[in-house]
TIPA-890698 format. One record per residue (C-alpha): residue in one letter; x, y, z. Coordinates in steps of 0.2 Angstrom, whole numbers, plus 5000, padded with zeros to 4 digits. Layout:
// TIPA-890698
aXYZ
...
// end
This chain:
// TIPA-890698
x506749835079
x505249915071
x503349825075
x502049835065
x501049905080
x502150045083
x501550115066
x499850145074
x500250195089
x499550375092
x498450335077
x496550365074
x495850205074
x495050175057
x497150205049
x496950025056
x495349955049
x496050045033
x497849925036
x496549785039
x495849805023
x497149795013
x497849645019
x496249565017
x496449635000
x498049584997
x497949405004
x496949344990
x498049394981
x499249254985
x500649255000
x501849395006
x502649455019
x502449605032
x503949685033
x504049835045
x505249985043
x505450145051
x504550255041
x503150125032
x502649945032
x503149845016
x502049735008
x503149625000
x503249444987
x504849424978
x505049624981
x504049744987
x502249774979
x501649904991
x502250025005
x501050065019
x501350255026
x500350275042
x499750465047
x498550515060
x497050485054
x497450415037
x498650295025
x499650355010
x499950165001
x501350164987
x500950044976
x502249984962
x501549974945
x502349964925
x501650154919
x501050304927
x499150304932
x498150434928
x496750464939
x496350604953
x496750474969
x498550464963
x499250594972
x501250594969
x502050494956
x503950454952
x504550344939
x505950234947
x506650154928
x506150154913
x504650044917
x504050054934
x503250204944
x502850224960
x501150314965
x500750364982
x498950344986
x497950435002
x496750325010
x495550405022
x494350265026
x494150065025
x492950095010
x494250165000
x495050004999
x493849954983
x493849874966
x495050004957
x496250004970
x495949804972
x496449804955
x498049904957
x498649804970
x498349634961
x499549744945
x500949794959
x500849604967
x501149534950
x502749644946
x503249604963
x503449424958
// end
């Protein structure tokens, strides 16, 4: 059975406070669940909206959305059908979970729906 906690375990602790904030980002959101796996943690409505990729000292946060994003924090993309993409975000610190990225995750929650 995978824990949440285990996904931090040998982690530096602001990977945490980076988790932390995007639940407090995503709770406002409306409700999901937390659904850990081996490799990530799911952030999931009706589907999946978000997959949380803990590293040593940082996140990489996959975010369903309808198109590709263009824009430097997007570091891989895949297009998963005809209209939805996954984009794999890095997240080095708490503060990066801001108003753009708020905004992308209020985009993957809706498809998620």
């Amino acid at each position: 059975m995978n824990t949440i906690d285990q996904h931090f375990a040998g982690k530096e602790p602001q990977v945490r406070k980076i988790y932390d904030a995007l639940l407090r980002a995503s709770r406002v959101l409306g409700p999901f669940e937390e659904d850990p796996k081996k490799t990530s943690i799911h952030l999931a409505r009706k589907s999946a909206f978000a997959g949380v990729a803990t590293r040593k000292d940082n996140i990489i946060l996959t975010l369903k959305a309808a198109g590709d994003i263009k824009d430097p924090r997007v570091i891989n993309r895949q297009q998963a059908s005809a209209n939805r993409w996954h984009l794999d975000i890095r997240l080095r610190e708490a503060k990066d979970v801001d108003a753009q990225l708020e905004r992308w995750l209020k985009e993957a929650y809706e498809l998620a729906g």
